[in-house]
N, C-alpha and C positions, 0 to 999 in steps of 0.2 A: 089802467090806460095802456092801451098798443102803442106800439112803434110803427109811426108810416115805412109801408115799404116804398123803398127808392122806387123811382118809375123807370122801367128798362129804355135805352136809348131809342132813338126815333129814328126816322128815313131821311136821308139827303134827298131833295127833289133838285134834277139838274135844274128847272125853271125856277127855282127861288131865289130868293137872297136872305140871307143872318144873320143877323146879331151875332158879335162874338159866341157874347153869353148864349142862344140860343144855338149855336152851331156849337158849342160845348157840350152844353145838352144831350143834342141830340148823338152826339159822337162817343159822348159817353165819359169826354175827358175832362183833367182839369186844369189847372191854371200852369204847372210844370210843361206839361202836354201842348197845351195851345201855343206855348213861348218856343218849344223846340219845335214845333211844326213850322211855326211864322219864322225862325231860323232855316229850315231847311229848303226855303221857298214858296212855301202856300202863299197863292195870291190873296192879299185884304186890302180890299177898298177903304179908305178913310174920311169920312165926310164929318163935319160937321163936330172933332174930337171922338165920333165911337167909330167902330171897326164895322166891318159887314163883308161877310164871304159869300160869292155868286157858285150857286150849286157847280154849273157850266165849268167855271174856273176852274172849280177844286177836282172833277172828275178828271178833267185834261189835266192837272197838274198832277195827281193821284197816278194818271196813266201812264204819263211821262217819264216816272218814277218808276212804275213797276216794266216798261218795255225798256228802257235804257239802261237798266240791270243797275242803276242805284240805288244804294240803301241807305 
């Protein structure tokens, strides 16, 4: 019996929104990762007890990051 290989990360669509978990995914990270991004200001929506990140958001807050010479 094989070992599935992992499925390489996906694409951020600005026009979507995510699931934590599917915005993990796709990014490639994990539970460490998500907790110091949501520390460093990544915007997450909370409805209903789960999380959900708007592509939009995250590219302006991504950029915001990288033009302000924050790290």
């Amino acid at each position: 019996m094989s070992t599935p290989t992992p499925s390489p990360p996906g694409l951020i669509d600005r026009n979507a929104i995510y699931t934590a978990s599917e915005f993990c995914r796709r990014m490639g990270i994990g539970n460490h990762a998500w907790r110091s991004l949501k520390r460093q200001g990544l915007p997450v929506t909370r409805l209903a007890k789960r999380a959900y990140v708007r592509g939009d958001q995250f590219f302006d807050w991504l950029a915001s990051r990288t033009e302000g010479g924050q790290s």
